[in-house]
Backbone as CSV, one residue per row, in Angstrom:
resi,resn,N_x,N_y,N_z,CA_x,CA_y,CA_z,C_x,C_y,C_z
1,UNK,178.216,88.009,85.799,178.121,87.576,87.193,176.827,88.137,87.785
2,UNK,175.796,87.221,88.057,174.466,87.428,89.029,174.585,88.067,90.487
3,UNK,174.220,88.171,90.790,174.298,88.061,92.183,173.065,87.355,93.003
4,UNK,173.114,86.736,93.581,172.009,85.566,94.149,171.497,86.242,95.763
5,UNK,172.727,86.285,96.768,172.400,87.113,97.923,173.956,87.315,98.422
6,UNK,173.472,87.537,99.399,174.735,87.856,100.645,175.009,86.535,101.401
7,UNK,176.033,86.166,101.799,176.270,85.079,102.500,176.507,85.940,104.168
8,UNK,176.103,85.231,104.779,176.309,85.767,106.406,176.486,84.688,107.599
9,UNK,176.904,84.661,108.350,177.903,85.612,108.945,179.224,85.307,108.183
10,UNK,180.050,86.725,107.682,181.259,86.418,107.508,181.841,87.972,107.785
11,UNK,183.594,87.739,108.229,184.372,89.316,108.438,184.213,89.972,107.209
12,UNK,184.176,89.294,106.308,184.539,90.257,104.750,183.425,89.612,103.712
13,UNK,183.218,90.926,103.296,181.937,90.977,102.003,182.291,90.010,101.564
14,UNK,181.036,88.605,101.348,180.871,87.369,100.769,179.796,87.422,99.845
15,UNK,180.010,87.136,98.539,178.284,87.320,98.296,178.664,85.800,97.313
16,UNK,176.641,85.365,97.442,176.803,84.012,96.590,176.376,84.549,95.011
17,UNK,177.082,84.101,93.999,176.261,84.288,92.733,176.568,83.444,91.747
18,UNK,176.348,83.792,90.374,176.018,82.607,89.256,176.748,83.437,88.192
19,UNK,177.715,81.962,87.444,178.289,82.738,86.552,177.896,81.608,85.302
20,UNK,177.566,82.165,84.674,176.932,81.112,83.561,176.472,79.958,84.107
21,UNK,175.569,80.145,84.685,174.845,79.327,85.280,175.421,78.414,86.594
22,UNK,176.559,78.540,87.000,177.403,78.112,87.987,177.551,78.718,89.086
23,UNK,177.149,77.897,90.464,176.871,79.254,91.860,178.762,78.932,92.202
24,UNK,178.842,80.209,92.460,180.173,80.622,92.987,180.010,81.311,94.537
25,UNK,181.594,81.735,95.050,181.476,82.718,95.758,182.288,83.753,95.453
26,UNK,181.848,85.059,95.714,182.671,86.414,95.289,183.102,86.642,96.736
27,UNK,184.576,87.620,96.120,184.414,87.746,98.053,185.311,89.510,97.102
28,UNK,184.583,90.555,97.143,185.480,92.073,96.765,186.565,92.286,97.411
29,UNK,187.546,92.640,96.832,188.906,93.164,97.558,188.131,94.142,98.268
30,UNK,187.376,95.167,97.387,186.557,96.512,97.999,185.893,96.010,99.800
31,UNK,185.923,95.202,100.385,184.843,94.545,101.112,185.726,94.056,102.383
32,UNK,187.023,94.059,101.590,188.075,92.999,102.959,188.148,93.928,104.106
33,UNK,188.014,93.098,105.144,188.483,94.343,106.399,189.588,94.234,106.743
34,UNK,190.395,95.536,107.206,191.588,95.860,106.955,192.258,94.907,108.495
35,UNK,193.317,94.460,108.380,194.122,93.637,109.721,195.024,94.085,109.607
36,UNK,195.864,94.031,111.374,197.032,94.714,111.575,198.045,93.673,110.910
37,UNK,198.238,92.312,110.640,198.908,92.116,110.617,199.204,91.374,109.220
38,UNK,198.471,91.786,108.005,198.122,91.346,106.456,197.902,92.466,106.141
39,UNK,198.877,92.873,104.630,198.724,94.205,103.808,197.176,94.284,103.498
40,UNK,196.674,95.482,103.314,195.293,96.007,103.135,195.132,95.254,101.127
41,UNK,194.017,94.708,100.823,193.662,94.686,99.779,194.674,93.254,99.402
42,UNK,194.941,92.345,99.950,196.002,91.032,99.636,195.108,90.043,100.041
43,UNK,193.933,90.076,100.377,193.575,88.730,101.014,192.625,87.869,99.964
44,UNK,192.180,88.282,98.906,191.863,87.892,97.270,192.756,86.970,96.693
45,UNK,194.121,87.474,96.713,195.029,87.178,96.292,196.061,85.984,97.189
46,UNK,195.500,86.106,98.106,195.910,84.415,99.311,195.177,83.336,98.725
47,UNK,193.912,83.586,98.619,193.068,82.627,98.824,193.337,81.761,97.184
48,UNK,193.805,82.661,96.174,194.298,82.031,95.343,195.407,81.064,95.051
49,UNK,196.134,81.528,96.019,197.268,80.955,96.172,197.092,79.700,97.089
50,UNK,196.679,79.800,98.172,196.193,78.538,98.537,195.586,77.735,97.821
51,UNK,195.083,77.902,96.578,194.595,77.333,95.680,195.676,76.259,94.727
52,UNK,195.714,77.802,94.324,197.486,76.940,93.659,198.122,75.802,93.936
53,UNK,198.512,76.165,95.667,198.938,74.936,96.514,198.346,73.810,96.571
54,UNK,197.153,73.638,97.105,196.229,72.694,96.568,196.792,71.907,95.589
55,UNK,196.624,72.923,94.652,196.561,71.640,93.286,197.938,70.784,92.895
56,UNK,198.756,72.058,93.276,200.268,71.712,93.538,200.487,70.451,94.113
57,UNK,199.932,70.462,95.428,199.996,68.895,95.713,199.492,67.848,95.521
58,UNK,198.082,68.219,94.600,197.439,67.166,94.047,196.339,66.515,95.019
59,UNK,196.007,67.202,96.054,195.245,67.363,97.025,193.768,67.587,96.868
60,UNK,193.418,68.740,95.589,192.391,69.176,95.888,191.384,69.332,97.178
61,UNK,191.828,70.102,97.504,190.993,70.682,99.073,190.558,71.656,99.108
62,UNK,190.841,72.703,98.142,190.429,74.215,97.968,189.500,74.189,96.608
63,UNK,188.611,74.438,96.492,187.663,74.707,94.793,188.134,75.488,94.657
64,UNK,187.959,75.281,92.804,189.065,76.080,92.578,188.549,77.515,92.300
65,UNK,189.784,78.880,92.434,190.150,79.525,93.188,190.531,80.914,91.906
66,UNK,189.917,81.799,91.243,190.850,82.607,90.390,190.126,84.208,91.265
67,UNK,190.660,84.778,90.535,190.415,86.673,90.586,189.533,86.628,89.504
68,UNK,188.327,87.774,89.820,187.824,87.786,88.479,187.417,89.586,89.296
69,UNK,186.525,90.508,87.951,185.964,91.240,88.207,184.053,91.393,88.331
70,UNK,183.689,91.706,89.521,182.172,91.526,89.667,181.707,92.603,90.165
71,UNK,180.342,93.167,90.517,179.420,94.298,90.661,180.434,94.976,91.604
72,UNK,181.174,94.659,92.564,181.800,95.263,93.135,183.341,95.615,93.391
73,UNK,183.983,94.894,91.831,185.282,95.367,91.750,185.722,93.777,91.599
74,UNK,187.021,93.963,91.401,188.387,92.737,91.141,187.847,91.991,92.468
75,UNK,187.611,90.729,92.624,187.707,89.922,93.778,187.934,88.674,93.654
76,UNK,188.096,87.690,95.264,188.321,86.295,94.390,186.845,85.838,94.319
77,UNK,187.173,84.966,93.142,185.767,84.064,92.971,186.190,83.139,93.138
78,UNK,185.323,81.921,93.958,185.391,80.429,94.147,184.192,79.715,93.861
79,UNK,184.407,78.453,93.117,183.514,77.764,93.085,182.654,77.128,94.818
80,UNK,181.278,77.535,94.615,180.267,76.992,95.795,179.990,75.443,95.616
81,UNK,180.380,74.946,96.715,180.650,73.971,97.201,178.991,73.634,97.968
82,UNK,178.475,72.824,97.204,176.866,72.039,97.841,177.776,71.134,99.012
83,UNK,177.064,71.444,100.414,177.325,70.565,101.562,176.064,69.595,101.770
84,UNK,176.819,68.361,102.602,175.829,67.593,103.018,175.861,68.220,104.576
85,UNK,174.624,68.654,105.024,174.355,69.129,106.316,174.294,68.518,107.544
86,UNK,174.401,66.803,106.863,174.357,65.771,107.973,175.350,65.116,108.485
87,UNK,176.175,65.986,107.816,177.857,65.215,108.392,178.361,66.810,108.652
88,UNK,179.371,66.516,109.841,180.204,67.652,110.404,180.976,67.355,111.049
89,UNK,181.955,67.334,109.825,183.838,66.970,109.806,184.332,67.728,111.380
90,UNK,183.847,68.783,111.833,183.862,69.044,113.071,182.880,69.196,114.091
91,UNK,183.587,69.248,115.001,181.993,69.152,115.949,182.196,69.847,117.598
92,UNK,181.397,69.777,118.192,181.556,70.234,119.549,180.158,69.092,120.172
93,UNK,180.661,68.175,120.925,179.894,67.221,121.764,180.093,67.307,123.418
94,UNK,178.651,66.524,123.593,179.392,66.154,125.075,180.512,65.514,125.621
95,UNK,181.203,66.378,126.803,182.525,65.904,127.158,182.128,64.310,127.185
96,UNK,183.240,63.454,126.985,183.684,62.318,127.670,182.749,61.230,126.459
97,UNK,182.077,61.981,125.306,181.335,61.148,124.859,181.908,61.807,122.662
98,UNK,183.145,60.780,122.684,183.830,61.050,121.540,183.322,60.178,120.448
99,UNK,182.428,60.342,119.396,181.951,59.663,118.369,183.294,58.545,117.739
100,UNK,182.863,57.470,117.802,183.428,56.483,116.626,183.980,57.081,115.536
101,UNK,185.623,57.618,114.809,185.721,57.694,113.821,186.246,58.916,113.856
102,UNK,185.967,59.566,115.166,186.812,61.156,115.211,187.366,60.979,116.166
103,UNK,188.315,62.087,116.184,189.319,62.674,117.359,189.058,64.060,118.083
104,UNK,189.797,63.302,119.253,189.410,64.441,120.394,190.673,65.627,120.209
105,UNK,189.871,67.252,120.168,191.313,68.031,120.191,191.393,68.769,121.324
106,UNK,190.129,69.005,121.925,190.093,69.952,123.590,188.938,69.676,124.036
107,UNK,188.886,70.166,125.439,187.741,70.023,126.296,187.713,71.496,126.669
108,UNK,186.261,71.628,126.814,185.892,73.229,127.313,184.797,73.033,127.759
109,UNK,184.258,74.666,128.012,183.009,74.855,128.363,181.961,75.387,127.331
110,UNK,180.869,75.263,126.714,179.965,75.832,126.038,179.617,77.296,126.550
111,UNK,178.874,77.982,125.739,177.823,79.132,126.040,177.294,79.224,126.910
112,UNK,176.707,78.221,127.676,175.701,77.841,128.954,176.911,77.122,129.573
113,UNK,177.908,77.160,129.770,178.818,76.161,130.864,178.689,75.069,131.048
114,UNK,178.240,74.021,130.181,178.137,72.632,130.336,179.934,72.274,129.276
115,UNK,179.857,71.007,130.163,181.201,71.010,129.235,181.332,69.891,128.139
116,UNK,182.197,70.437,126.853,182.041,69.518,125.531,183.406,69.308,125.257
117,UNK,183.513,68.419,124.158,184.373,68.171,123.526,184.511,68.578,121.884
118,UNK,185.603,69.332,121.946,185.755,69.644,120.044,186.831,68.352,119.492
119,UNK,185.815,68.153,118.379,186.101,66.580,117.635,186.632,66.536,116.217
120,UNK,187.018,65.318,115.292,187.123,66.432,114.258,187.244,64.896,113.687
121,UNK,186.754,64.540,111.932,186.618,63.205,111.991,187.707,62.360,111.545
122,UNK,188.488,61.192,111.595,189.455,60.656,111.728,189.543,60.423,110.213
123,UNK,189.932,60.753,109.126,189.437,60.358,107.750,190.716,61.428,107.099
124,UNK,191.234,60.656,105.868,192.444,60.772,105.736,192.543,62.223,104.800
125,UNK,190.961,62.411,104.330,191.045,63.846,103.533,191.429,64.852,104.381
126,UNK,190.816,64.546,105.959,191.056,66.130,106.912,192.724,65.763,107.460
127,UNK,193.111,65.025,107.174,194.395,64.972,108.200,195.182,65.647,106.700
128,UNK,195.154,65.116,105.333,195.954,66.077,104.343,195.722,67.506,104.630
129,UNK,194.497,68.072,105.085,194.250,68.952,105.182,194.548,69.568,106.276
130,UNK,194.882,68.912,107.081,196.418,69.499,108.326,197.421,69.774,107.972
131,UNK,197.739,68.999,107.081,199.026,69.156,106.921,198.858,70.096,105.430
132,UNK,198.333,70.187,104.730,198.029,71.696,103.913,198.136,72.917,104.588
133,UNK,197.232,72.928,106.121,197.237,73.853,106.619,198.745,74.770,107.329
134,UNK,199.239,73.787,107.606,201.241,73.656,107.797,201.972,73.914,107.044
135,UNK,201.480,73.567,105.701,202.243,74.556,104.514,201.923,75.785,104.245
136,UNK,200.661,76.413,104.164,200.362,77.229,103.896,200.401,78.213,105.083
137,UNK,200.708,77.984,106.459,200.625,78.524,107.642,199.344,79.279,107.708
138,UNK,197.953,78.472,108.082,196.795,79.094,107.927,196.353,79.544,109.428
139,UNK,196.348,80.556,108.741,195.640,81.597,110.191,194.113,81.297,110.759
140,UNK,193.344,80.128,110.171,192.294,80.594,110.632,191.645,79.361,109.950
141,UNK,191.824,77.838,110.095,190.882,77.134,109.853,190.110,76.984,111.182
142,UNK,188.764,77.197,110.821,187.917,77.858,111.925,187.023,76.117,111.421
143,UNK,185.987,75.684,112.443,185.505,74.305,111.920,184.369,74.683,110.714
144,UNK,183.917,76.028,110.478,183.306,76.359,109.429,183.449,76.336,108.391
145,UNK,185.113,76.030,107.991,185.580,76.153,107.267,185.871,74.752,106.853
146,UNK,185.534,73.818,107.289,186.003,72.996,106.696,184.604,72.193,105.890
147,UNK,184.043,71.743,105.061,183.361,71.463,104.437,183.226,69.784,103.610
148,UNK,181.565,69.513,104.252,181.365,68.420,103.581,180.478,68.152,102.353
149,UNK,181.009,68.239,101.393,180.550,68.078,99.805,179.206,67.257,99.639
150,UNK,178.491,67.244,99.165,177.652,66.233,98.553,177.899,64.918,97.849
151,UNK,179.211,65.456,96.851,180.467,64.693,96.590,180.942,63.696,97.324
152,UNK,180.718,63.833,98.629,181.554,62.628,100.003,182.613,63.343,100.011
153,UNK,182.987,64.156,99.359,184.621,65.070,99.752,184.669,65.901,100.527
154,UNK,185.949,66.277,101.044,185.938,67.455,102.553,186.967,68.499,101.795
155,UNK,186.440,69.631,101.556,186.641,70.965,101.065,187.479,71.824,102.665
156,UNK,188.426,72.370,102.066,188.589,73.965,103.044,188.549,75.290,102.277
157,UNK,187.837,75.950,102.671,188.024,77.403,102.058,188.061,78.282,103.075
158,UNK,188.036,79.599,102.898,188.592,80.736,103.849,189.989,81.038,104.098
159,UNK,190.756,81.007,103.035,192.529,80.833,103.185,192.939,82.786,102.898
160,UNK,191.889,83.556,103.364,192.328,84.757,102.931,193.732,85.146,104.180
161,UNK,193.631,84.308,104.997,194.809,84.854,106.309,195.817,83.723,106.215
162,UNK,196.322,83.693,105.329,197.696,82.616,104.971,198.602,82.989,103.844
163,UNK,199.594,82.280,104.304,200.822,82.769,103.651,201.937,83.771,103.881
164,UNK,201.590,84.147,105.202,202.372,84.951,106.025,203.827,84.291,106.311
165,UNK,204.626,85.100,106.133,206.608,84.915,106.635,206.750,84.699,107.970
166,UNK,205.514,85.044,109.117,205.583,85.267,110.647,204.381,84.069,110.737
167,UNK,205.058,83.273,112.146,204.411,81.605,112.415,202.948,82.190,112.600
168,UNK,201.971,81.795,112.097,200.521,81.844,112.400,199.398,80.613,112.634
169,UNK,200.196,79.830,112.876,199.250,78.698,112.260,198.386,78.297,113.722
170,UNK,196.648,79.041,113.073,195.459,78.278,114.368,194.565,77.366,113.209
171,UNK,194.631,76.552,114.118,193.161,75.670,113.459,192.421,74.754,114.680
172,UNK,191.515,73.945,113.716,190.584,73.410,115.160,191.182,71.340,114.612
173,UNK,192.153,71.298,113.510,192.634,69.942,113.336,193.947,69.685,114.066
174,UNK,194.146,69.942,115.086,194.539,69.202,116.095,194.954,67.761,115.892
175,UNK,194.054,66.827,115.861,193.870,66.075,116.291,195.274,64.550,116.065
176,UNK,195.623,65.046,115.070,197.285,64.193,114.730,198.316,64.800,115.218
177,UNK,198.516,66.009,116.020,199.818,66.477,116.707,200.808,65.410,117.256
178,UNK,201.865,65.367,116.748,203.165,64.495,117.198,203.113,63.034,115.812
179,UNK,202.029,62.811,115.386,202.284,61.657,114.276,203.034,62.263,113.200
180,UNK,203.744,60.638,112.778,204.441,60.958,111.563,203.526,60.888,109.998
181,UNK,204.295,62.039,109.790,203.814,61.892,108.169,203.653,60.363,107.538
182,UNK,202.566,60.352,106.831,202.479,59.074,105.802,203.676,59.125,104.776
183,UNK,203.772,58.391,104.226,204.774,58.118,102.724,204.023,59.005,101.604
184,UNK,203.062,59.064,102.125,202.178,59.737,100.480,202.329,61.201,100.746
185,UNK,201.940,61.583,102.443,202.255,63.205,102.789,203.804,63.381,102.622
186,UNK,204.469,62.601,102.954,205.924,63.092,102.671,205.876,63.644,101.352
187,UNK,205.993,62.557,100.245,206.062,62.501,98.791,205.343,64.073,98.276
188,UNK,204.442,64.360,99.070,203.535,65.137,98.222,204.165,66.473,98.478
189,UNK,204.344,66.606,99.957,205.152,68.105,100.732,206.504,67.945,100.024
190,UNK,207.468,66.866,99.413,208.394,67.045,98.876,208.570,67.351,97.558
191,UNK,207.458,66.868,96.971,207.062,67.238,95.580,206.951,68.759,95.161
192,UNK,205.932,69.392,96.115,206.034,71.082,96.340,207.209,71.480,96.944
193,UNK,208.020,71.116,97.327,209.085,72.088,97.488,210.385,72.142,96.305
194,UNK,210.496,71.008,96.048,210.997,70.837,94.642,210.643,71.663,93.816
195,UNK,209.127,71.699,93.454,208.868,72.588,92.585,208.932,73.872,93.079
196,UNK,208.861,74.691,94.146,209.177,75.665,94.605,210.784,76.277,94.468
197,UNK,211.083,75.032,94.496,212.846,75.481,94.141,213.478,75.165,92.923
198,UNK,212.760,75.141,92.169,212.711,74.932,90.694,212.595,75.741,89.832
199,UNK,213.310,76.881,89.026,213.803,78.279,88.633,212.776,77.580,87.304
200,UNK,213.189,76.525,86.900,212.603,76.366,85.516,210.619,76.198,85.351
201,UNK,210.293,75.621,86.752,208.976,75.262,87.215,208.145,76.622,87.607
202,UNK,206.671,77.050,86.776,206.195,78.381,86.977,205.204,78.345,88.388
203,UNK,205.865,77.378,88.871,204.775,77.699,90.589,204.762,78.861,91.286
204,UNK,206.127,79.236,91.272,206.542,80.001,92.276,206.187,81.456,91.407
205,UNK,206.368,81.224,90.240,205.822,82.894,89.378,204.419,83.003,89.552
206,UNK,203.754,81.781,90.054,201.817,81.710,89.519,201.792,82.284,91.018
207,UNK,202.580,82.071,92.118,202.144,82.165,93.063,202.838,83.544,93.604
208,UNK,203.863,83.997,93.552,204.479,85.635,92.954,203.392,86.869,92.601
209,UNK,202.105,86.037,91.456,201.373,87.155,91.443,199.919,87.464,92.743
210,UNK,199.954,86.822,93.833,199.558,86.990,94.299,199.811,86.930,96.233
211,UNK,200.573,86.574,95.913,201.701,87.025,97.543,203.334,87.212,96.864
212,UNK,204.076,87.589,98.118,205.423,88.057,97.972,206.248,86.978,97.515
213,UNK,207.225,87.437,97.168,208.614,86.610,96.817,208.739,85.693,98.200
214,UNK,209.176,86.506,99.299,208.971,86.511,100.740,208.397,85.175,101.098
215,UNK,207.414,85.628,100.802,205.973,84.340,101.190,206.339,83.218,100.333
216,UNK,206.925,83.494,99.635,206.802,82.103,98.968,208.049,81.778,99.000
217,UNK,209.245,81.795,99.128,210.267,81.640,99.971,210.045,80.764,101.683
218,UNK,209.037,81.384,102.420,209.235,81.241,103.277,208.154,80.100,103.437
219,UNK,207.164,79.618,102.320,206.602,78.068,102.002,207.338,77.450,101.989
220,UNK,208.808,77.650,101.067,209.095,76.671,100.464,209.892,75.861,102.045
221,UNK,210.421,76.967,102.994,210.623,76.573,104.217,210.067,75.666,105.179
222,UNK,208.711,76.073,105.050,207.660,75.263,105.905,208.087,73.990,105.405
223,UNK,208.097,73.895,104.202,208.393,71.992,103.622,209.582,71.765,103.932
224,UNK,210.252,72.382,103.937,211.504,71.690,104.509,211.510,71.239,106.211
225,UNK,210.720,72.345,107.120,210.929,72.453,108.447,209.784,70.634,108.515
226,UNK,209.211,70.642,107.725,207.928,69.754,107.962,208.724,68.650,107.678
227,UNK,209.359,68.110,106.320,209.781,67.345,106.170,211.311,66.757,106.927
228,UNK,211.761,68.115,107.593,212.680,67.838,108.782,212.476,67.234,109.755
229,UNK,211.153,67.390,110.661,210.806,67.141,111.539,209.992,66.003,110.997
230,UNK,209.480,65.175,110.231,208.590,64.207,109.800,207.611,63.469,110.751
231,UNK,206.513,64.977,111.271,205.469,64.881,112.337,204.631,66.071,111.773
232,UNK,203.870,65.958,111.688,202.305,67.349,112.320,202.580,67.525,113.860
233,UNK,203.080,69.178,113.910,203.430,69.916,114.758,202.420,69.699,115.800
234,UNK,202.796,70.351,117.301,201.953,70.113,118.121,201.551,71.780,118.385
235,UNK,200.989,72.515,118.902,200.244,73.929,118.886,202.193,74.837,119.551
236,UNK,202.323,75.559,119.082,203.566,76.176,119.706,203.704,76.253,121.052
237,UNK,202.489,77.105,121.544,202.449,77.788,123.093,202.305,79.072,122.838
238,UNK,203.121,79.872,121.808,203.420,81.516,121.511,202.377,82.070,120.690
239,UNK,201.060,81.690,120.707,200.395,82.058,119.744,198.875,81.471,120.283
240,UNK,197.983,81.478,119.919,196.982,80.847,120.173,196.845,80.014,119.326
241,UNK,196.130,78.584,119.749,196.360,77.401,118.839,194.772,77.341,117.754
242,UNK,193.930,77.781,118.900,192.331,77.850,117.847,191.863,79.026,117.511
243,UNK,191.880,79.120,116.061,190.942,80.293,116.062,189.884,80.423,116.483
244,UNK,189.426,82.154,116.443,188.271,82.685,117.753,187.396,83.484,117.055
245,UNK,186.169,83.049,116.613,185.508,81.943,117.440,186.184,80.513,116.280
246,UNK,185.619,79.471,116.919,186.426,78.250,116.519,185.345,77.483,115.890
247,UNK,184.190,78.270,115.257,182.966,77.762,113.937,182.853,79.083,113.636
């Protein structure tokens, strides 16, 4: 493992590097900063698991995702994702002036007090990726996080604050609150819970080694509560709905 540079701005040691010739990202357990409300040294071990999930549903939205050891200890490594810089699956525009093709999720004020709109684009990869985010109860899809490939594909990474037993879920995809699931999101959220409740199926052991029994118990819930309710939730009220900052 190379090391290429530092990635910045991020809360926790990111660095970009090359592993046989392949740019990745490292992120050190050694590096995570500690939160009150996620065990110290577990957030390596989320982001894998969100991985897992991913694939579990056949989604691919997360690159993929293992533990490895690098210059600075056991961490996760992810494959680096080349963006196209000219598309941005999210956005912050002028109020009252909502691009063709996206959705509106709030109105605010900017840095300088002019007021915008946060947008997010109407396209069926980011709405799976709502509803990923609902399974996995993600603490923190921030619009930075969501990523446009070179590929034409829309990537999420940053899943180190998910998978928590206690409701967490902020993001900036909004934008389907109260619609019903498709036939294909049903199928797919029912597919993972099946296999979650499936003694003979090794999901729940792949995903065991890197969050709790607990946690993954309390996924297999989310699919049920999701597929109970057969809608993308609307923001609770008890929690804050966007993460801060919200890029």
């Amino acid at each position: 493992m190379a090391v290429v540079g530092r990635i910045l701005p991020a809360s926790n040691t990111t660095v970009l590097v090359e592993v046989a010739g392949v740019r990745a990202v490292y992120k050190p357990i050694a590096g995570e900063r500690p939160l009150w409300d996620f065990p110290d040294g577990t957030l390596a071990g989320r982001e894998v698991a969100a991985h897992l999930l991913s694939e579990a549903l056949g989604w691919g939205i997360v690159p993929p995702t293992t533990l490895a050891d690098g210059p600075a200890g056991p961490g996760m490594l992810q494959l680096y994702v080349e963006t196209d810089d000219s598309v941005q699956p999210v956005d912050l525009v002028p109020a009252g002036s909502v691009p063709p093709g996206y959705r509106h999720v709030l109105s605010a004020l900017d840095g300088d007090g002019r007021p915008v709109d946060l947008v997010h684009e109407d396209i069926a990869e980011l709405r799976r990726m709502a509803v990923f985010d609902v399974v996995i109860n993600n603490g923190d899809r921030k619009g930075g996080h969501v990523l446009a490939g070179t590929d034409g594909r829309r990537y999420g990474v940053d899943h180190g604050v998910s998978m928590s037993v206690d409701p967490k879920l902020r993001t900036v995809l909004w934008g389907w609150a109260g619609e019903s699931l498709t036939d294909a999101e049903r199928a797919a959220v029912a597919g993972l819970r099946d296999r979650l409740a499936d003694a003979a199926d090794d999901l729940a052991t792949s995903l065991s080694a890197h969050v709790t029994p607990d946690e993954v118990r309390a996924c297999r819930r989310r699919c049920d509560d999701l597929l109970r309710e057969g809608s993308l939730p609307f923001p609770s009220g008890e929690w804050p709905a966007i993460p801060w900052p919200a890029f």
